[in-house]
TIMAR-71585 format. One line per 4 residues: number of its first residue (from 0); their letters; for each residue x, y, z of C-alpha. Coordinates in steps of 0.05 Angstrom, whole numbers, plus 5000, padded with zeros to 4 digits. Example, Ala and Ser with C-alpha at 12.3 -4.5 7.8 and 13.67 -1.06 7.14 Angstrom:
REM residues 2
0 = as = 5246,4910,5156 ~ 5273,4979,5143
//
This chain:
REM residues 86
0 = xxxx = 0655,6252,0576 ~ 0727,6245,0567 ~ 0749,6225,0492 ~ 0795,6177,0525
4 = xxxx = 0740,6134,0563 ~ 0704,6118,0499 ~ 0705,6054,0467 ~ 0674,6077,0405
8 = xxxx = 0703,6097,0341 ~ 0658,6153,0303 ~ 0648,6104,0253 ~ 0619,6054,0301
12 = xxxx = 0572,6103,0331 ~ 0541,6124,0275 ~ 0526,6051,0250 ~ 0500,6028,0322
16 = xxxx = 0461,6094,0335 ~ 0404,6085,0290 ~ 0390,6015,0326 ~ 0380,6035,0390
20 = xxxx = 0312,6050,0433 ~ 0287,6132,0420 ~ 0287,6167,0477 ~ 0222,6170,0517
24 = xxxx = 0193,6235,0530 ~ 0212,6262,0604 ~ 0254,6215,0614 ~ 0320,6231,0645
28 = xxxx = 0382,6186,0607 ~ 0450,6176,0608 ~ 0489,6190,0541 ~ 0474,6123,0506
32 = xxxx = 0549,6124,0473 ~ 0579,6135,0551 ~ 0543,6071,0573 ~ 0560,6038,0509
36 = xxxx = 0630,6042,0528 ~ 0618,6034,0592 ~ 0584,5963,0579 ~ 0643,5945,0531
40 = xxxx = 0695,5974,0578 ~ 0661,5925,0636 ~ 0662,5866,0594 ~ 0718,5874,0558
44 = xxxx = 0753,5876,0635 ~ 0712,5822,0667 ~ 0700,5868,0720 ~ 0642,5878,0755
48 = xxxx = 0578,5918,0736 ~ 0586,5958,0810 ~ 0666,5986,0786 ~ 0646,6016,0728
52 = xxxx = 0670,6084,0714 ~ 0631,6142,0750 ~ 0651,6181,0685 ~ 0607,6127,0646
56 = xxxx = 0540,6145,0693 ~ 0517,6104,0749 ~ 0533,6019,0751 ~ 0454,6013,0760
60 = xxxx = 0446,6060,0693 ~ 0496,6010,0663 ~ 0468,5954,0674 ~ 0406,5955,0673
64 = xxxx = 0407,5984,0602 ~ 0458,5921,0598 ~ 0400,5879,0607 ~ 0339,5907,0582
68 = xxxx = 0372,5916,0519 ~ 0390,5848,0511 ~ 0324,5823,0526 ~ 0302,5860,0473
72 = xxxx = 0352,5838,0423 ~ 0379,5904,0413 ~ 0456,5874,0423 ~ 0441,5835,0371
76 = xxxx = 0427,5878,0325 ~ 0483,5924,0340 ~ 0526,5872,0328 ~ 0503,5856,0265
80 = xxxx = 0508,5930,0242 ~ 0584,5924,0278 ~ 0598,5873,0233 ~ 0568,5895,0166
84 = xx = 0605,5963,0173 ~ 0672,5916,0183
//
């Protein structure tokens, strides 16, 4: 992924990382800071979830991780962490 496409300072990753889901065994993912950026690219934009950046992984990837994490409350809590680290 491109340096350029990425919404997320070093910083920021490494205060959001330790909040998200672990990866699942066999499971095949997208890179979690790609989508990330991805997510905040997309609403940041007001586009829509099927534009998003091929570079980013697939608009289904996007949002559905979109939305299963914020059923689980995980956007919460990585903007809590987002705010904490200032």
């Amino acid at each position: 992924m491109s340096r350029s496409l990425c919404w997320l300072s070093d910083e920021a990753w490494a205060a959001i990382e330790p909040h998200l889901p672990k990866k699942q065994p066999g499971a095949r993912r997208f890179d979690d800071r790609g989508v990330i950026s991805d997510i905040i690219h997309t609403l940041k934009c007001g586009g829509r979830w099927a534009d998003c950046p091929a570079e980013y992984g697939p608009s289904t990837t996007v949002y559905n991780r979109w939305n299963r994490w914020s059923r689980r409350g995980i956007w919460t809590r990585i903007l809590a962490a987002l705010t904490e680290e200032g």
